[in-house]
C-alpha positions in Angstrom: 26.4 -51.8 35.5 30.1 -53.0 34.5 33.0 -51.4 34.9 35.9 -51.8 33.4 39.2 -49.9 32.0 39.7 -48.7 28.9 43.0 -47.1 27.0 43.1 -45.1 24.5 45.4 -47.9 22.4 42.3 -50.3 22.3 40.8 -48.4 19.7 43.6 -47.4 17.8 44.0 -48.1 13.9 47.7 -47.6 13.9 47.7 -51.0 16.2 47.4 -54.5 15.7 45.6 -56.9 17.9 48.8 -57.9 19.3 49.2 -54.9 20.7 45.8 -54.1 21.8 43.4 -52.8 19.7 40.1 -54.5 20.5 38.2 -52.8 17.7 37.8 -54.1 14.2 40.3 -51.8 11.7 37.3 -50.6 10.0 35.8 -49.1 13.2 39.4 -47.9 14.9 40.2 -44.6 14.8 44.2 -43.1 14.3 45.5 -41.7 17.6 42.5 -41.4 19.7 42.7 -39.3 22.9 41.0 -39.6 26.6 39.3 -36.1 26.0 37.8 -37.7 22.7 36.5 -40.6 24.7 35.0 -38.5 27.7 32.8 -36.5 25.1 31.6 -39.4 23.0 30.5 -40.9 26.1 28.4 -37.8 27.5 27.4 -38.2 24.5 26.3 -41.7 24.2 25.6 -41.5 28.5 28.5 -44.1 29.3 29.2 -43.0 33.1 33.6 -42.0 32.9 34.2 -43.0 36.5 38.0 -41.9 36.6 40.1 -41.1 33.6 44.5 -40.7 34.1 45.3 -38.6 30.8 48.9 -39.3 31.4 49.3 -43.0 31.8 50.3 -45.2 28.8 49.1 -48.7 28.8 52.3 -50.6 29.8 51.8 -53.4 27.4 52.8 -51.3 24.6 56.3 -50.3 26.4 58.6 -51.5 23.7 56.5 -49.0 21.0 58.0 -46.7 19.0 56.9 -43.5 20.9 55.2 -41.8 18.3 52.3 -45.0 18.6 52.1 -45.2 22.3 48.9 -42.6 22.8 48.1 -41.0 26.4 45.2 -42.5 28.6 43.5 -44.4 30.3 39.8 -44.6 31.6 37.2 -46.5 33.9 33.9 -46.5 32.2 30.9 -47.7 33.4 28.2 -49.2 31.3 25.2 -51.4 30.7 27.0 -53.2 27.7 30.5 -55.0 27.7 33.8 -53.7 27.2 34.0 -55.4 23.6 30.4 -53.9 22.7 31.0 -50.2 24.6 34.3 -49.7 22.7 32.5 -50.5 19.1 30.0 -47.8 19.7 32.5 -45.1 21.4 34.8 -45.9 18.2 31.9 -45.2 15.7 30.9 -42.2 17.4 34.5 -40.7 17.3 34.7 -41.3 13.5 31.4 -39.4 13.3 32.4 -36.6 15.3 35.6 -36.6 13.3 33.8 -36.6 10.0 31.5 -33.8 11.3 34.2 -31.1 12.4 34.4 -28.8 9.7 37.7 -28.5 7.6 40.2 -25.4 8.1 40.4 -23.2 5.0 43.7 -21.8 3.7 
């Protein structure tokens, strides 16, 4: 198995490749967060070796603060980074198209 890191700014659609997304735009997700990630990957049985809620990826220090999202996490998994992040990304916009809306 590989293990690599991952932050939460790799599969953000509010990002461009420049500043780290990794995913395409049509699989990125807006503002993903570290607690999103450890349940899609229970889900998907990608082992979360360590996760730091509170650390911001460093490469996106010159951000306007309202884009620079919270996390960072060392997965393990059979696939590679490029290949794990598409399927946690897909399986965050399914949860999120699942959770019912709030009524008024």
């Amino acid at each position: 198995m590989k293990k690599f890191v991952v932050w939460t700014n790799e599969l953000d659609a509010r990002l461009s490749k420049k500043y780290g997304r990794i995913v395409p735009k049509t699989l990125a997700v807006d503002a993903p967060s570290a607690d999103e990630i450890i349940r899609v990957c229970k889900e998907l049985g990608i082992n979360v070796v360590s996760v730091e809620k509170e650390k911001r990826n460093p490469r996106l220090s010159g951000l306007d603060e309202n884009l620079r999202t919270k996390g960072m996490l060392v997965l393990e998994s059979e696939d590679g980074k490029s290949a794990t992040l598409r399927k946690i990304a897909q399986k965050i916009r399914e949860f999120r198209k699942a959770k019912p809306k709030k009524r008024r």
